[in-house]
C-alpha positions as protocol buffer text, in pm:
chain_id: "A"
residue {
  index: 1
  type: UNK
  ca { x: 15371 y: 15024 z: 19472 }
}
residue {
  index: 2
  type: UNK
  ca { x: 15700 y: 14937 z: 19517 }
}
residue {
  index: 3
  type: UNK
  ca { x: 16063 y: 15127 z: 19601 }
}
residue {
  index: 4
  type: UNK
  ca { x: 16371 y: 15101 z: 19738 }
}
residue {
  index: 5
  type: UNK
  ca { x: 16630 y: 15313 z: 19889 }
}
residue {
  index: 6
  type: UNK
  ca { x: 16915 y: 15487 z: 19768 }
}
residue {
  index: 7
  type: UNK
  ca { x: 17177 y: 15677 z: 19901 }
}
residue {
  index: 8
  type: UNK
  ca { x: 17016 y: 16012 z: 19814 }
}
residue {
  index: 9
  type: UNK
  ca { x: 16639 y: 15914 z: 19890 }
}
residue {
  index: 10
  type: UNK
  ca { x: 16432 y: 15588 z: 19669 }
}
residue {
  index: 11
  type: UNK
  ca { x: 16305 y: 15526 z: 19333 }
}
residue {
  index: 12
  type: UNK
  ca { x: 15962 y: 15438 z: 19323 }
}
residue {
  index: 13
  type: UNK
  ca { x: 15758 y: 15263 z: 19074 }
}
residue {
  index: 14
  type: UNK
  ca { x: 15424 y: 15281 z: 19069 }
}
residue {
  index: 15
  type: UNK
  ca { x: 15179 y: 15002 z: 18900 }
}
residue {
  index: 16
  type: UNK
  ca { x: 14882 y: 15047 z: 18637 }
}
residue {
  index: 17
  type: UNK
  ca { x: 14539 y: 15128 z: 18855 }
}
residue {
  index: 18
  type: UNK
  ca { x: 14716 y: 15320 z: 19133 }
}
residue {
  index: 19
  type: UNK
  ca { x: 14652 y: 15660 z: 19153 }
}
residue {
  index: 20
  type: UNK
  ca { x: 14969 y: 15885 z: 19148 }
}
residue {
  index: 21
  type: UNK
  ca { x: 14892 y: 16163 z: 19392 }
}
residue {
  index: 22
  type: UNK
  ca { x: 14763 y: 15901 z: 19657 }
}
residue {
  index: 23
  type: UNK
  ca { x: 15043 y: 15659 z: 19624 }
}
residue {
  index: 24
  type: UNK
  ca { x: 15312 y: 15944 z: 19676 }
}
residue {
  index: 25
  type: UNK
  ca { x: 15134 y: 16045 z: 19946 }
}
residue {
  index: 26
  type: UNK
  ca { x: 15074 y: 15690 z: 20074 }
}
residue {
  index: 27
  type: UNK
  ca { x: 15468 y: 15623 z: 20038 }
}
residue {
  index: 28
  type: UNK
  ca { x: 15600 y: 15943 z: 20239 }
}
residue {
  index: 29
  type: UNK
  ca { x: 15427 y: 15810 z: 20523 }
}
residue {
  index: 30
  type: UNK
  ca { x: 15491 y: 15510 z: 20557 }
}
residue {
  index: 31
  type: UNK
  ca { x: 15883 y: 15591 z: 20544 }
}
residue {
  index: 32
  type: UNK
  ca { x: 15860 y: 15847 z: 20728 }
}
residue {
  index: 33
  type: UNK
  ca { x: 15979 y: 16141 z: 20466 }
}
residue {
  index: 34
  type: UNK
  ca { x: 15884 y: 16496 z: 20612 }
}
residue {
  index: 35
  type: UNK
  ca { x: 16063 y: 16660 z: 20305 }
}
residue {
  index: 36
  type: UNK
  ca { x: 16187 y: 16612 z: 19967 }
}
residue {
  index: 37
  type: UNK
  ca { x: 16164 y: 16623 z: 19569 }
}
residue {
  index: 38
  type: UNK
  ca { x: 16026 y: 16391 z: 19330 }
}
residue {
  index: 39
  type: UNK
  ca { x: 16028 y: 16363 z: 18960 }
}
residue {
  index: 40
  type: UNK
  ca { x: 15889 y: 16121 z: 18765 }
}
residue {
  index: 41
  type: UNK
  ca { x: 15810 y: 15950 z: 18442 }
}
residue {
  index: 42
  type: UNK
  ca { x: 15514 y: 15675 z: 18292 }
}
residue {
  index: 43
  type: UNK
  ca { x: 15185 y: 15682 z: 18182 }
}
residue {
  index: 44
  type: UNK
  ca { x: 14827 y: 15797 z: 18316 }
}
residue {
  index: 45
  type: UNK
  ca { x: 14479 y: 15855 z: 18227 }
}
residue {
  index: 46
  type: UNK
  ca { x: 14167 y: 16012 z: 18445 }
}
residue {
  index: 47
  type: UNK
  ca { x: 14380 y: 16317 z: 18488 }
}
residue {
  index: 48
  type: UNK
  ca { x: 14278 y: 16572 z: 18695 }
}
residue {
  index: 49
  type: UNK
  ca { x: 14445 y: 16904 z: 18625 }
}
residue {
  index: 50
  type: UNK
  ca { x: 14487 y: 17280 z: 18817 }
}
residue {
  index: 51
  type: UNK
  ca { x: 14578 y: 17616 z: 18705 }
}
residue {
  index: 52
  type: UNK
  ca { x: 14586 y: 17895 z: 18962 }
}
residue {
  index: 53
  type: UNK
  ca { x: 14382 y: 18159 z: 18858 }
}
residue {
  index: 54
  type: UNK
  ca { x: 14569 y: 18484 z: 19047 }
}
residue {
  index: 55
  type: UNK
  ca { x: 14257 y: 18700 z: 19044 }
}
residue {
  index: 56
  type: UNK
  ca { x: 14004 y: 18443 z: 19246 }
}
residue {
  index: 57
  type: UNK
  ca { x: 14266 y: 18269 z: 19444 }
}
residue {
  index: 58
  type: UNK
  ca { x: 14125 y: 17940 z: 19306 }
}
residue {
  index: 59
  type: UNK
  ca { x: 14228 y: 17640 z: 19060 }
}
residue {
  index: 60
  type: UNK
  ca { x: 14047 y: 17617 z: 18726 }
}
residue {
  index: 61
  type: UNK
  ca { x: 14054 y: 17201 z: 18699 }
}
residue {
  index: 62
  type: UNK
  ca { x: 14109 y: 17067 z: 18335 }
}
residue {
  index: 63
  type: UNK
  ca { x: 13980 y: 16670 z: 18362 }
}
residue {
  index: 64
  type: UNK
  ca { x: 14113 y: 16425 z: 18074 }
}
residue {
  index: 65
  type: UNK
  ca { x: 14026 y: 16105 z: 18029 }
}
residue {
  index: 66
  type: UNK
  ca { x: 14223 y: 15953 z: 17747 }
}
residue {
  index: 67
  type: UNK
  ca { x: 14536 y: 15772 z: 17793 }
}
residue {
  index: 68
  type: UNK
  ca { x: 14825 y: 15979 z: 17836 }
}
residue {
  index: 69
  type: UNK
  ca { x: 15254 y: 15977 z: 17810 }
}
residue {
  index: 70
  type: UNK
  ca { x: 15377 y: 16124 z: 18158 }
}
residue {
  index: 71
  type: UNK
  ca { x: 15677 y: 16281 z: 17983 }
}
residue {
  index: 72
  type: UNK
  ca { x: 15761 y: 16500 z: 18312 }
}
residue {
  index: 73
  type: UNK
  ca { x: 15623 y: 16561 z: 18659 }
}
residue {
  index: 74
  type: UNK
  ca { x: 15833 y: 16767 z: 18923 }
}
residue {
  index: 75
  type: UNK
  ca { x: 15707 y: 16862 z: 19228 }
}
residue {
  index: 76
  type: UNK
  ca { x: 15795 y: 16804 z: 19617 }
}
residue {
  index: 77
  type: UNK
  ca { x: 15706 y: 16674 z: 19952 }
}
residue {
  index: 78
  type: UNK
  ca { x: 15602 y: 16890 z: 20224 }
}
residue {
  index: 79
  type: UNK
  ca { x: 15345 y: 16895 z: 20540 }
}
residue {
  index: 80
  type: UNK
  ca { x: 15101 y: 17100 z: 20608 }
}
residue {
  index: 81
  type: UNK
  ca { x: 14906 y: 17086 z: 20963 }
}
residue {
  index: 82
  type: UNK
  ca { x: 15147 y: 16783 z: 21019 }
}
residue {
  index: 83
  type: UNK
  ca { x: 15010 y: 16595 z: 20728 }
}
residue {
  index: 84
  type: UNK
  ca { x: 15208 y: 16493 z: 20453 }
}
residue {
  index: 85
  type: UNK
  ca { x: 15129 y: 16695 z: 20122 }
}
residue {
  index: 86
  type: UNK
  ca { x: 15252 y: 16653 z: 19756 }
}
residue {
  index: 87
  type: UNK
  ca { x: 15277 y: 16908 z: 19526 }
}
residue {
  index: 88
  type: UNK
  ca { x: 15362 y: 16825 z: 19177 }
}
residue {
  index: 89
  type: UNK
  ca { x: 15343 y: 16970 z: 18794 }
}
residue {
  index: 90
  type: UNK
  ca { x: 15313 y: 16740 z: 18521 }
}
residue {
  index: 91
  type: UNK
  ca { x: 15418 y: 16756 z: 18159 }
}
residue {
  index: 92
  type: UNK
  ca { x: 15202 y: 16518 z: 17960 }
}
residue {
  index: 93
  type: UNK
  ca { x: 15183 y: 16381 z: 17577 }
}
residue {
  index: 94
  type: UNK
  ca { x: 14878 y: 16251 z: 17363 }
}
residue {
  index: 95
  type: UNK
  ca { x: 14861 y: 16011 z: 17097 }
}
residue {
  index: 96
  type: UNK
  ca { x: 14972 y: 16295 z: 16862 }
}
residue {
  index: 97
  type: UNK
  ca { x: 15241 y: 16426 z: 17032 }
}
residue {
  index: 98
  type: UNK
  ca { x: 15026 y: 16764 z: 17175 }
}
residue {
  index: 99
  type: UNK
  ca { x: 15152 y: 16862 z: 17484 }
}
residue {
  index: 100
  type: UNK
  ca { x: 14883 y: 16961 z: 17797 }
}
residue {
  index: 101
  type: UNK
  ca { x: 15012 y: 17054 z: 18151 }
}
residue {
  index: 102
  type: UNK
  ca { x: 14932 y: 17180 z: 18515 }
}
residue {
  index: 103
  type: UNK
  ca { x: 14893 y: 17125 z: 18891 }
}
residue {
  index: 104
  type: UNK
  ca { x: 14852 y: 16726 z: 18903 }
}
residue {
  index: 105
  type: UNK
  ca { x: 14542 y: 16674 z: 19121 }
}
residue {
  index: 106
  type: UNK
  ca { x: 14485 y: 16311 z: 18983 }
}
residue {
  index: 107
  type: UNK
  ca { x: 14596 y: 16078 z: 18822 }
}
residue {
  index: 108
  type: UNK
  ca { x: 14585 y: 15682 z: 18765 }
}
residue {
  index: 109
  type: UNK
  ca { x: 14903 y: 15479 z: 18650 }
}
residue {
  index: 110
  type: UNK
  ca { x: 14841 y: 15285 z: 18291 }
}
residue {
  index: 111
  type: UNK
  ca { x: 15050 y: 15126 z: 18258 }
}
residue {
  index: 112
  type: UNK
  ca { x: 15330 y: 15199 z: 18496 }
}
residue {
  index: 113
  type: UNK
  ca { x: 15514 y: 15515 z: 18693 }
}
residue {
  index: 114
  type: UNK
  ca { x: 15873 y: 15582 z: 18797 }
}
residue {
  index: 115
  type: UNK
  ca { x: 15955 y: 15841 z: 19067 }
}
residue {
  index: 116
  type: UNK
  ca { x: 16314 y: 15920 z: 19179 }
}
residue {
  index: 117
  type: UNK
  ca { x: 16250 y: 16064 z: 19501 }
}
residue {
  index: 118
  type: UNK
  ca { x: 16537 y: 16307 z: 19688 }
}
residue {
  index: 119
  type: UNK
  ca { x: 16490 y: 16263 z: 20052 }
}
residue {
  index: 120
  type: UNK
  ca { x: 16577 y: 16612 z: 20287 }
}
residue {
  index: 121
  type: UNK
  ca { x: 16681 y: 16611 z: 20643 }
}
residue {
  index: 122
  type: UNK
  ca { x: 16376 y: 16711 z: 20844 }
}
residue {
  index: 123
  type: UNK
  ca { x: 16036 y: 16871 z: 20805 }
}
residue {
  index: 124
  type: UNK
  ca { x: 15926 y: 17161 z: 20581 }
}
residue {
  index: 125
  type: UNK
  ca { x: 15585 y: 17264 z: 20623 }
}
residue {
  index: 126
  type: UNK
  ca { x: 15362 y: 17535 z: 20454 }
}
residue {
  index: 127
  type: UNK
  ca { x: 15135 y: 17789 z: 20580 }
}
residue {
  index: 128
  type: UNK
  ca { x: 14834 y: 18035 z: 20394 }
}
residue {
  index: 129
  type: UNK
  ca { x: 15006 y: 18327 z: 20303 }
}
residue {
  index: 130
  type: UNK
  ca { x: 14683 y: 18570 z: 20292 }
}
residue {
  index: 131
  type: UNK
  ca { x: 14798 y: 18752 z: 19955 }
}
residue {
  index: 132
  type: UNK
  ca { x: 14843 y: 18489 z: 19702 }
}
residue {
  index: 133
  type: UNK
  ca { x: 14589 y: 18253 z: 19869 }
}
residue {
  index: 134
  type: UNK
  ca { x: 14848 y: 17954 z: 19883 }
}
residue {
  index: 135
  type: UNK
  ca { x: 14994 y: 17749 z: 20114 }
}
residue {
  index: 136
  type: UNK
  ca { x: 15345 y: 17828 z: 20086 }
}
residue {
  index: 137
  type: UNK
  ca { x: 15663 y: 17633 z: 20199 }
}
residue {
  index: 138
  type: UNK
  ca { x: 15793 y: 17783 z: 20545 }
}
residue {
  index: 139
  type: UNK
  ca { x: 16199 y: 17803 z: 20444 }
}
């Protein structure tokens, strides 16, 4: 992994065999970020993905293995119990073009990964709100 600083947060780029979930995770802490948004671009395989089925309060995981165009993940940086927690969507692209997408559990870099990351001032942390079963941002 490797990044640098901006003046509204870093870009990150990620490198084939690291996992992108991890990594984010991995990067947050080590500078320190409490809060933020990330999007990103690259390529992935071993994906593990999430819906969140309403009625049981529990993701239905979709696993692919194939390789696989990251054309779009969004998601954000948050704690929960003090520890650092990413959440992110991803928008991803076969070798025909088909389109599959979800909560991104998993997923290993390629080839490569690039994340611009927006920094916020402080923490943001979630807590269990008891009637959709989810941790939820505190704002």
């Amino acid at each position: 992994m490797k990044h640098r600083k901006t003046d509204f947060g870093y870009v990150v780029r990620l490198q084939k065999g690291e996992e992108v979930i991890g990594s984010l995770t991995r990067f947050a802490e080590a500078v320190d970020l409490r809060s933020g948004g990330v999007t990103g671009i690259g390529t992935v395989h071993s994906v593990d993905l999430g819906y969140f089925e309403s009625s049981t309060k529990e993701y239905t995981h979709v696993r692919l293995d194939d390789e696989f165009e990251l054309i779009g993940l969004t998601g954000n940086f948050s704690t929960v119990d003090g520890k650092m927690l990413v959440h992110a969507h991803v928008a991803l692209s076969d070798r025909q073009c088909r389109a599959f997408g979800g909560h991104l559990f998993s997923g290993v870099v390629a080839m490569t990964a690039e994340f611009v990351v927006v920094q916020s001032q402080g923490e943001i942390a979630r807590s269990l709100d008891p009637e959709t079963g989810l941790k939820l941002l505190d704002v």
